[in-house]
C-alpha positions in Angstrom: -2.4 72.2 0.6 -2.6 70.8 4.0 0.5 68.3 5.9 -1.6 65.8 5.2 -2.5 66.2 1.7 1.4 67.4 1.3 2.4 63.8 3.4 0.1 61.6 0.7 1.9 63.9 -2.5 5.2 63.0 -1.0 4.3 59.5 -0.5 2.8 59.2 -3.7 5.5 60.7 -5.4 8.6 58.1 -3.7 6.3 55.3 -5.2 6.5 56.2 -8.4 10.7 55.8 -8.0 12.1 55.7 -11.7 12.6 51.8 -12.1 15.1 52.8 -15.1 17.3 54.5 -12.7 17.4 51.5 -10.1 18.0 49.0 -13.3 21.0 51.5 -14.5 22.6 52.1 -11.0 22.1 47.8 -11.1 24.5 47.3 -14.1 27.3 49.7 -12.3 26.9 47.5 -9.0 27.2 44.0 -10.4 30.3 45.6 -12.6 32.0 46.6 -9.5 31.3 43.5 -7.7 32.9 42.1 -10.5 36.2 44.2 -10.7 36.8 44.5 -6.8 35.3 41.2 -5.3 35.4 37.8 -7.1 36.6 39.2 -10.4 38.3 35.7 -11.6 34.5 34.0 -11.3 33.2 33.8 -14.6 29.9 32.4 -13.2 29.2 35.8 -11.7 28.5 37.3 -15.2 24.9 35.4 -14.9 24.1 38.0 -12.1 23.4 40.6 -15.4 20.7 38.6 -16.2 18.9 39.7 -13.5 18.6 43.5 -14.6 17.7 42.2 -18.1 14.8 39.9 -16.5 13.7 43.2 -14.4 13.6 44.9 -17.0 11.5 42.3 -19.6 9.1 42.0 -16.5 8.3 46.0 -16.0 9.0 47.2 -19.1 8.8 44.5 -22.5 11.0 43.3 -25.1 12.4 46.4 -26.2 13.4 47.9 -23.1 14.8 44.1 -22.0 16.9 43.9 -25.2 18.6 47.4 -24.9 19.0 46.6 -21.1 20.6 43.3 -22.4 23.4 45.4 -25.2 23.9 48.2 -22.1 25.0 44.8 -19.8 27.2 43.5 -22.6 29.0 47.5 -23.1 29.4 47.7 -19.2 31.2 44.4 -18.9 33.3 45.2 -22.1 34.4 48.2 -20.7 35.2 46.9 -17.5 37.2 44.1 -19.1 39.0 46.4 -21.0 40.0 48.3 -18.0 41.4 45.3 -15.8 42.8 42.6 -18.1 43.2 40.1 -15.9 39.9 39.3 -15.5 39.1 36.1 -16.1 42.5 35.4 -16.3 44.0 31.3 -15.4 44.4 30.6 -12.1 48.4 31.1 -13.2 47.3 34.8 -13.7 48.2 34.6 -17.9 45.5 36.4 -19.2 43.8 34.5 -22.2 42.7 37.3 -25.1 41.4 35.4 -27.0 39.5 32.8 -25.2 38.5 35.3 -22.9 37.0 37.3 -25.8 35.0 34.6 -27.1 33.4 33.8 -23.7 32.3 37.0 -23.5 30.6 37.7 -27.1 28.9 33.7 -26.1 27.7 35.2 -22.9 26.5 38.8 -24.8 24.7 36.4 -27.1 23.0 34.2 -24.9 22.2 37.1 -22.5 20.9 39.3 -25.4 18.7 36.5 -27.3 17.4 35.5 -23.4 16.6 39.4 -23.1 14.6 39.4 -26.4 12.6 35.7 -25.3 11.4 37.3 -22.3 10.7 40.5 -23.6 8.3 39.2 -26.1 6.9 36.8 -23.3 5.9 40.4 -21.5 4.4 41.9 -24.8 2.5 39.2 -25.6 0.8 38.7 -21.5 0.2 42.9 -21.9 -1.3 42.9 -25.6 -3.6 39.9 -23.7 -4.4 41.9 -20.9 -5.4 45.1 -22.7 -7.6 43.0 -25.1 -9.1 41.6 -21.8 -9.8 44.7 -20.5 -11.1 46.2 -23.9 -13.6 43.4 -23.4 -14.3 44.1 -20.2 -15.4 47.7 -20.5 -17.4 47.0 -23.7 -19.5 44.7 -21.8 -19.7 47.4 -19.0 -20.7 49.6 -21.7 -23.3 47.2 -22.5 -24.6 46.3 -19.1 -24.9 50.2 -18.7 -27.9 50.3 -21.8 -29.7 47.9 -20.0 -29.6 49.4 -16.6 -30.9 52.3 -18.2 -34.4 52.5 -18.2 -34.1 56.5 -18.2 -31.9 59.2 -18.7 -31.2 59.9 -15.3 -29.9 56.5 -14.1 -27.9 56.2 -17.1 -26.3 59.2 -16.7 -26.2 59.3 -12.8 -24.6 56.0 -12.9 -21.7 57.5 -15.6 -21.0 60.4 -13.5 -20.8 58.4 -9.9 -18.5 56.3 -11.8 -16.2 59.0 -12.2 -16.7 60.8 -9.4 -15.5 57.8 -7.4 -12.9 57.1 -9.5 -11.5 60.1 -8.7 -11.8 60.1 -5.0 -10.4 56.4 -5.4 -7.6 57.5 -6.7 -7.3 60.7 -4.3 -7.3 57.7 -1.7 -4.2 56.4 -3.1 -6.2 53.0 -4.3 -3.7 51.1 -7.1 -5.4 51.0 -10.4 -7.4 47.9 -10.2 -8.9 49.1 -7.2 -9.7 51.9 -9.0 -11.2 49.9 -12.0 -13.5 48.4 -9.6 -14.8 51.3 -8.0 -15.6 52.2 -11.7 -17.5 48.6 -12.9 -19.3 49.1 -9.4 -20.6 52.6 -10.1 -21.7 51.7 -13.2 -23.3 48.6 -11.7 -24.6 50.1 -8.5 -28.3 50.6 -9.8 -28.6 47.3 -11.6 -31.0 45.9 -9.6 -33.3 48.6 -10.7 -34.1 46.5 -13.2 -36.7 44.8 -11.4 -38.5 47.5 -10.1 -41.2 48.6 -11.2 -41.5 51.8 -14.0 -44.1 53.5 -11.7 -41.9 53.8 -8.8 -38.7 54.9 -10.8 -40.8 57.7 -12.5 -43.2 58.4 -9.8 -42.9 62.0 -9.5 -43.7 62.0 -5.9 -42.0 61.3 -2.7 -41.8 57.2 -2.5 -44.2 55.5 0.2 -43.3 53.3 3.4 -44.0 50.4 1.1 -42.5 51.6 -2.2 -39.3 52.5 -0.7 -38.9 49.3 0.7 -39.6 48.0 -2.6 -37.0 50.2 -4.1 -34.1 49.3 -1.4 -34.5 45.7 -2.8 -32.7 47.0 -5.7 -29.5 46.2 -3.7 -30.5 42.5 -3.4 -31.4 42.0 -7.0 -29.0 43.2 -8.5 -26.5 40.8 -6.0 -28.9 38.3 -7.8 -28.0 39.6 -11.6 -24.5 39.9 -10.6 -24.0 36.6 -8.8 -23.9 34.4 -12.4 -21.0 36.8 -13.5 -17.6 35.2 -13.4 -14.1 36.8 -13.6 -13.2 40.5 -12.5 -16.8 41.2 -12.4 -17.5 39.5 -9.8 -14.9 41.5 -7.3 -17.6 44.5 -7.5 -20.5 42.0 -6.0 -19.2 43.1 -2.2 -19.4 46.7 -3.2 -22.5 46.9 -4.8 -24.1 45.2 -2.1 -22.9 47.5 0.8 -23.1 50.5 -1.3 -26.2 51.9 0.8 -24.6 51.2 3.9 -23.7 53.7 6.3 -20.5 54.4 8.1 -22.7 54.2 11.6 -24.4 51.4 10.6 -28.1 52.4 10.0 -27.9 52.0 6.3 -29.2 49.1 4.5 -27.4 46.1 6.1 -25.9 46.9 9.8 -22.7 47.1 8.9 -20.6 49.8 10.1 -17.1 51.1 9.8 -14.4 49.3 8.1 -16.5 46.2 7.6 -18.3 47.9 4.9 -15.4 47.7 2.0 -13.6 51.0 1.1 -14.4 51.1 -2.4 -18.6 51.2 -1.2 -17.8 53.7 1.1 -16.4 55.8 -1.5 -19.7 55.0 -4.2 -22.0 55.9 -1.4 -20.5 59.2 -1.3 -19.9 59.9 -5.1 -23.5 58.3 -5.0 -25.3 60.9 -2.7 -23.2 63.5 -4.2 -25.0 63.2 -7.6 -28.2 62.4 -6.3 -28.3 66.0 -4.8 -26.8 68.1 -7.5 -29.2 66.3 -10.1 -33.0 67.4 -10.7 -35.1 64.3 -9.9 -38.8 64.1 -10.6 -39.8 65.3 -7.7 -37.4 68.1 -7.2 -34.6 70.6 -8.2 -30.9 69.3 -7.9 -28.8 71.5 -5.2 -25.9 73.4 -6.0 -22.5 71.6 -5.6 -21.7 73.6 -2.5 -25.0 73.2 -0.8 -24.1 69.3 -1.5 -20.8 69.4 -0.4 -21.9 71.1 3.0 -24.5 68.0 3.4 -21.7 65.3 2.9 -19.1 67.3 5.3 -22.3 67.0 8.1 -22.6 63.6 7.5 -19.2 62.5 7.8 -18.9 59.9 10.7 -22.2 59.2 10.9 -23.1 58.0 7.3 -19.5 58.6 5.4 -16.4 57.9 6.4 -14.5 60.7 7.3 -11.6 59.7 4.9 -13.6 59.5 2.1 -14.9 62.6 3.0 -11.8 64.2 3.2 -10.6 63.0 -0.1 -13.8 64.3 -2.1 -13.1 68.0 -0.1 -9.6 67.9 -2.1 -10.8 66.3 -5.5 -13.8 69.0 -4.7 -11.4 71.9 -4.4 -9.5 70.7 -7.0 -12.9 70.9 -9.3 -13.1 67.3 -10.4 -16.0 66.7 -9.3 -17.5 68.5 -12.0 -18.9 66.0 -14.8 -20.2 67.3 -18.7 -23.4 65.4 -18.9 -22.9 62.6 -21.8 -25.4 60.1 -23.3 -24.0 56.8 -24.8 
């Protein structure tokens, strides 16, 4: 592994900080700002709602509730340890009143716990059936791209190939979701091209390869009455022929074409060459990968590029052929 690759693991790895430990080393903060600071202000108990509402936010109701009981022990014990607090201003300590505030103030905090919590559950068991949705009407869109068995499957296996490298790139995971609908979308304007040309087993005239790159516009065209997170992958189906030096489809170049095309295209020409086409035997992966690494900075970008050399080293880029 090079510094680079061992700088993004590192990187990667402080992201993914344990929020449970931050939310436990919360509760012993708060508890010594109570005991050493402004112990005889009751008002600051309300600061432990804050680690309950973290944790109905990230986590659910559960995790929120048992957040919202480890709150309540913490203060208990730290009450039993200093008596005074929440002593009168006289400095008499009140055991019994000040035992009942705190078992109202467990309760409310516990119950408010619980109401959040379930607020969380109920957003994620939305989102996930959302999302089921969503990829069954990928699924869907997929058969009807499909007008043979090597677009259907070329478009599966670019969709994970550039998931991968997407995720290699440190993209979050909705990024990563898009680079997925795109791939699987990428050759939906194939649709309204002719049979003929898509199993013409010779190379493609001057005019039927123009007719063929308008695949990229009509698909924008099928795409373009789509609402909701579908229509995030429009962008990156359109540039998804574009080249990193600008003499691909459209003449943009660089970082104006978006990230997540620049990954497709080479996920995209990666599959082209390894797979048998009608008029020709696929490459081995090697011979392909050599291709892409010649290419990079003139029609990939050298990131992407070097994110599909790791994810190719790693061998992930190495897809069983399925058939839905």
């Amino acid at each position: 592994m090079d510094r680079k690759e061992m700088g993004l693991s590192v990187l990667r790895n402080l992201a993914k900080v344990n929020k449970e430990l931050w939310l436990f080393l919360s509760l012993f903060i708060i508890a010594a700002i109570l005991n050493f600071l402004v112990a005889p202000n009751r008002l600051l108990l309300g600061f432990y709602t804050l680690p309950a509402l973290f944790s109905a936010y990230f986590y659910g109701r559960r995790h929120a509730t048992l957040t919202a009981v480890a709150s309540v022990l913490v203060v208990i014990l730290v009450v039993h340890s200093n008596p005074l607090l929440f002593a009168r201003a006289d400095g008499a300590p009140l055991p019994g009143e000040k035992w009942y505030d705190l078992m109202l103030w467990a309760g409310i905090l516990i119950t408010t716990a619980y109401a959040m919590g379930t607020l969380y559950d109920h957003r994620e068991a939305r989102i996930r059936e959302l999302r089921e949705t969503y990829h069954g009407i990928l699924l869907i869109l997929r058969q009807f791209i499909s007008k043979d068995k090597y677009t259907q499957n070329h478009s599966y296996r670019v969709s994970i190939y550039a998931a991968r490298i997407a995720a290699q790139l440190g993209l979050d995971s909705e990024r990563v979701e898009d680079v997925q609908a795109a791939a699987i979308l990428h050759d939906i304007g194939k649709l309204d091209i002719s049979r003929e040309i898509l199993y013409k087993a010779a190379r493609l005239t001057e005019e039927e390869y123009k007719e063929m790159q308008e695949h990229v516009e009509k698909g924008i065209e099928i795409l373009g009455s789509v609402g909701g997170s579908l229509r995030r992958v429009i962008p990156i189906v359109l540039a998804h022929h574009d080249k990193f030096n600008g003499r691909g489809y459209h003449p943009t170049r660089g970082e104006e074409i978006p990230v997540e095309a620049r990954i497709i295209t080479v996920a995209d020409v990666y599959d082209s060459l390894t797979s048998d086409r009608p008029y020709r035997k696929g490459m081995s992966p090697f011979d392909a990968r050599d291709i892409i690494v010649k290419g990079s900075g003139t029609e990939f970008d050298p990131k992407v590029v070097d994110a599909f050399l790791t994810v190719f080293r790693r061998r992930e880029m190495e897809v069983p052929e399925v058939v839905i």
